[in-house]
C-alpha positions in Angstrom: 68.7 119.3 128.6 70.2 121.7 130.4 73.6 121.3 132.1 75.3 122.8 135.7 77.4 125.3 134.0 75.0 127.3 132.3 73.5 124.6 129.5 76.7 124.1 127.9 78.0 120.6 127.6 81.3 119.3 127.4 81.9 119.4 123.7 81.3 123.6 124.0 83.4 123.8 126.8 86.2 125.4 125.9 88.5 123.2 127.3 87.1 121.3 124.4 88.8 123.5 121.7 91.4 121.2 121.0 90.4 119.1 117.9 90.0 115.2 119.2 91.0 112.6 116.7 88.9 109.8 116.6 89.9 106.2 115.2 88.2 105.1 112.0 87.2 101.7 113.9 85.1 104.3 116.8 83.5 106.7 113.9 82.3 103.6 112.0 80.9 102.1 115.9 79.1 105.3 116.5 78.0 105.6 112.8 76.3 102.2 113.0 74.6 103.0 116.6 73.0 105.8 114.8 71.4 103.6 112.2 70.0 101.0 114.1 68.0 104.1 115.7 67.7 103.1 119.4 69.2 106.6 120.1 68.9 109.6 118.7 72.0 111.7 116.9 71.5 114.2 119.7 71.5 111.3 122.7 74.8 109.8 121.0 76.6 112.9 120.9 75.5 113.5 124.6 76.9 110.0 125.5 80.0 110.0 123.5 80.5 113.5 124.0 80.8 114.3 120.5 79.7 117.4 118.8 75.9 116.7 116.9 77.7 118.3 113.3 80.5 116.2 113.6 78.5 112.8 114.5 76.0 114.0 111.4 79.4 114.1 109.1 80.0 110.8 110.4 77.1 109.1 109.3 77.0 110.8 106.2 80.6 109.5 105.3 79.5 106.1 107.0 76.4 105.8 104.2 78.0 107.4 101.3 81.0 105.1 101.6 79.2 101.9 102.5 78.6 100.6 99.2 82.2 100.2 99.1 82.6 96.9 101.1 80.4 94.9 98.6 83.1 95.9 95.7 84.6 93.4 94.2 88.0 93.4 92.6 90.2 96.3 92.6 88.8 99.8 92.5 90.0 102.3 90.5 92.5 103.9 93.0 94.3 100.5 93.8 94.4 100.3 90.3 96.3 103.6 89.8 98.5 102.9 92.9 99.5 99.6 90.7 100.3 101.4 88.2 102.6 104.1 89.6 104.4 101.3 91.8 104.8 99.5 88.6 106.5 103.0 87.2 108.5 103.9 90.1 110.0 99.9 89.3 110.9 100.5 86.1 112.2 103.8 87.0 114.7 102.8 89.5 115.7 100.1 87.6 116.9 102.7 84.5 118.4 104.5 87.3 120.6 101.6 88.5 121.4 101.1 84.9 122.7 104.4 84.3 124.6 104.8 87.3 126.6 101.7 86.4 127.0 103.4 83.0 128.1 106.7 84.4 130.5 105.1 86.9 132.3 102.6 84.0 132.6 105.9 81.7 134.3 107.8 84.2 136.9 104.7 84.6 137.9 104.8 80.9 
């Protein structure tokens, strides 16, 4: 489909340089479009004005992460996030405990 200005579309324009952040909540929106297949990657990018590459990067990160939402429990990285939370605790607290320490030594 070729446009007025010479077949580019807005995502080449270069008024387009400027990199667009796009909410998580629209990628996954988009992402799902594509699969249910009643448009093509190429029609979606047209309508939503998005770059083919970076709606194909989408749906890539859409399908390789969508086994995710059937986890159950904590994953691995929640786990470790426990852990260091749990560390940084314990930490502070033997902090605390020395600078009471430190400050009753310097009174005697």
């Amino acid at each position: 489909m070729r446009h007025r200005d010479g077949g580019r579309s807005e995502y080449n324009s270069p008024k387009s340089k400027q990199k667009k952040n796009y909410s998580s909540t629209f990628k996954a929106q988009v992402a799902m479009e594509l699969l249910r297949g009643a448009k093509t990657l190429n029609e979606l990018a047209e309508q939503y004005q998005i770059a083919p590459a970076t709606l194909s990067a989408w749906h890539r990160v859409f399908q390789e992460r969508a086994q995710t939402v059937f986890q159950q429990g904590p994953t691995a990285q929640d786990k470790e996030i426990t852990r260091q939370n749990a560390e940084i605790e314990a930490l502070q607290k033997k902090v605390g405990q020395l600078t009471i320490e430190c400050d009753w030594l310097k009174k005697i």
